[in-house]
N, C-alpha and C positions, 0 to 999 in steps of 0.2 A: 496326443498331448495338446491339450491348452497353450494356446501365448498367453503369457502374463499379462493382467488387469496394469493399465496405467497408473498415477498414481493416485488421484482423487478417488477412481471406486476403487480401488484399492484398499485406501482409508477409510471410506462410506463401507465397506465389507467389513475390515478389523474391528471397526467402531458399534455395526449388529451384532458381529461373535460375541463379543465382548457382554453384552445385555440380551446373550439368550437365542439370537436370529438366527442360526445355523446355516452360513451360504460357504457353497453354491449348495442346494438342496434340488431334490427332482419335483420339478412343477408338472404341474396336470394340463393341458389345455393348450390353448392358443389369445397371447392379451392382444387382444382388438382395436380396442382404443386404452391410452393412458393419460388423465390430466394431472398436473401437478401444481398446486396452489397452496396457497397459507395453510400450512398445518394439516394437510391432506394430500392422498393419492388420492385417485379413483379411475377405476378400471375395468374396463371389459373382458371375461375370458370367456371363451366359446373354447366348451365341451361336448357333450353328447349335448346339453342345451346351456344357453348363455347364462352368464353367474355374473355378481357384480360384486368386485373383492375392493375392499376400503383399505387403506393404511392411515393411521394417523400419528401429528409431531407433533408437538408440544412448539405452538407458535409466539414469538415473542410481538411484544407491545409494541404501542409510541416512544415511552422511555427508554427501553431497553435498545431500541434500534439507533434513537436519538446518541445513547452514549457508544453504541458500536461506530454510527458512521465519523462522531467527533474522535474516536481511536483511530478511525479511518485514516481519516484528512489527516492528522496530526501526522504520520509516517511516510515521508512522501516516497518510500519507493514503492510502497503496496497503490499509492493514490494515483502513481503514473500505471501501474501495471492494471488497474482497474479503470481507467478513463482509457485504457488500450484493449479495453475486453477480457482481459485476462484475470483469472483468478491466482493471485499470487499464494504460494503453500503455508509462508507465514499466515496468513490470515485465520487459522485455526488458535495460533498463541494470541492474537488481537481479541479473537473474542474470549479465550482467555482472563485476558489481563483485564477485563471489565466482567468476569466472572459469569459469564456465559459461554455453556457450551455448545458450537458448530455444529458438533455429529450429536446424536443419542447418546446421550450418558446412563442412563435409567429405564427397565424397563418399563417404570410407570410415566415415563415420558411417550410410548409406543402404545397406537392401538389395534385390534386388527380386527377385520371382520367380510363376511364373506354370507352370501345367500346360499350356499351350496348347503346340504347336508351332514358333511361331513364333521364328526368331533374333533377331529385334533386339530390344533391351532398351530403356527400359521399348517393351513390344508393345503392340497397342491395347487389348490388354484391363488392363491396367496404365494406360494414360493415363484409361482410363474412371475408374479408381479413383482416382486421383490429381484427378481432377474431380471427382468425391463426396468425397472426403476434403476439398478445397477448401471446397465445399458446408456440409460438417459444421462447419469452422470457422467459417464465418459465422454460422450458427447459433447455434453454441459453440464461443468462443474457448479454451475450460477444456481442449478435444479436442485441442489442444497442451500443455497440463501434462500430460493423462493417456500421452497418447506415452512422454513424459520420464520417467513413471512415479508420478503422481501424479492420482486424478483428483479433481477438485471437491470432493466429498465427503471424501474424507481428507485435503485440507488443507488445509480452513476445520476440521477438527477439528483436525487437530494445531497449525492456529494459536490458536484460542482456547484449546486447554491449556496452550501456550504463553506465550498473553499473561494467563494467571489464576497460572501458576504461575512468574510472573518474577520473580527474585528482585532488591531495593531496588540502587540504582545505588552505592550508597555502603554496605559493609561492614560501617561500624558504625551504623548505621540502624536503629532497631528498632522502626520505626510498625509496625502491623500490616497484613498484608497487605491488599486490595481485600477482597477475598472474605470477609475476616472483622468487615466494621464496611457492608455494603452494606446491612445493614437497620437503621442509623441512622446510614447518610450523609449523609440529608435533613434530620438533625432537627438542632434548632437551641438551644443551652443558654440560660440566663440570661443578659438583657444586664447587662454592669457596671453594678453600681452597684443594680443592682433586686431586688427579691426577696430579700435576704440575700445575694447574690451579691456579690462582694468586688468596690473598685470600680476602675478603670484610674486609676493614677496617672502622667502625664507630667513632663518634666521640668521645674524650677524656673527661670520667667526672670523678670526682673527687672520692674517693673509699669510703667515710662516705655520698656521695648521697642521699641513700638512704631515710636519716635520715631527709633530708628534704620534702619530700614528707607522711611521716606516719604524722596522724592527733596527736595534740596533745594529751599526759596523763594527765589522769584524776588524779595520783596523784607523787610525789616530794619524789626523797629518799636524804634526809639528806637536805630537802631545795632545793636542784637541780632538774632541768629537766632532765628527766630519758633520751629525744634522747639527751643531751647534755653529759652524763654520757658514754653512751655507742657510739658515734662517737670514742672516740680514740679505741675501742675495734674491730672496723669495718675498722681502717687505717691497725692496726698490724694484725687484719687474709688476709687483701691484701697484706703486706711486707711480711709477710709468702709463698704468694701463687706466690708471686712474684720472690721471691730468687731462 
């Protein structure tokens, strides 16, 4: 018995069932080398002689990446888990919600091809590939952004140029940006009131206040309400602390 696939090829597995890919299937061969880029595999399988089996995605643009990484940045816990290396699981709903899909949706999204002789498609030396490519996602999840056409490396940069160069949510805003107060974010000015520092003044209430706020007593000296009794007692220790 197999252990269980992690989660991401997992998903990269459910997501070929789904459009026709039938894994795990029996591969022919041994894959030699694997490269994985925009919108292609390629790959070496040594057989009885060496074959060279293609896979192809359906790779997204400038635009389309433009509006994935600004879905990015927008949600900052996918933004911390991806400036951490990690590929967070939400990030399949992200691309999503800008109407692109992550995994293979279509099998005219998929292309395959292979030197071998064989008719059937995908052939064994293609299933082989398609089992390393598996492989590779568990490794690295990221080997599914780079398909799409983005790998690891180009878009923790474009997100952090992104998330340095955002500009303020409200128009007429004119703090200064992150990036230009980050070496005295830390520091901390004069507390009011010290130093010559000018000092916090709140607002003016009355000096028997207090009296309005305690719940009422439960009982009456001489008839009277005892906050009512003790207000003028709470004016004169204020003229006291006043004078």
């Amino acid at each position: 018995m197999t252990d269980p696939l992690p989660w991401w090829p997992t998903r990269f597995v459910r997501a070929l069932t789904a459009i026709g890919v039938s894994l795990p299937a029996k591969g022919q061969g041994r894959v030699v080398s694997l490269a994985v880029g925009a919108g292609r595999v390629d790959a070496e399988v040594q057989d009885e002689r060496s074959y060279q089996a293609r896979i192809g995605l359906t790779a997204f643009g400038k635009a389309d990446w433009a509006a994935i990484t600004h879905a990015l940045a927008a949600k900052a816990s996918a933004t911390v888990l991806l400036l951490r290396g990690e590929l967070p699981r939400d990030v399949e709903q992200i691309f999503k919600a800008v109407r692109l899909p992550l995994f293979p949706s279509s099998a005219r999204e998929v292309s395959l091809d292979c030197t071998c002789p064989a008719v059937e498609v995908p052939c064994g030396h293609l299933n082989a590939v398609f089992s390393a490519l598996v492989a590779r996602v568990g490794d690295d999840p990221f080997t599914i952004l780079a398909l799409r056409g983005r790998n690891r490396e180009t878009l923790l940069e474009e997100l952090k140029n992104r998330l340095i160069s955002a500009e303020p949510l409200d128009p007429d805003d004119r703090s200064p940006a992150l990036t230009e107060v980050m070496d005295t974010f830390f520091e901390a000015g004069q507390a009011p009131g010290l130093a010559g520092a000018a000092p916090l003044h709140g607002p003016r209430t009355s000096d028997d206040a207090l009296m309005d706020q305690v719940p009422p007593f439960a009982i009456t000296a001489g008839g009277e309400d005892v906050a009512e009794l003790l207000r003028p007692v709470y004016r004169a220790l204020a003229g006291e602390h006043g004078a």
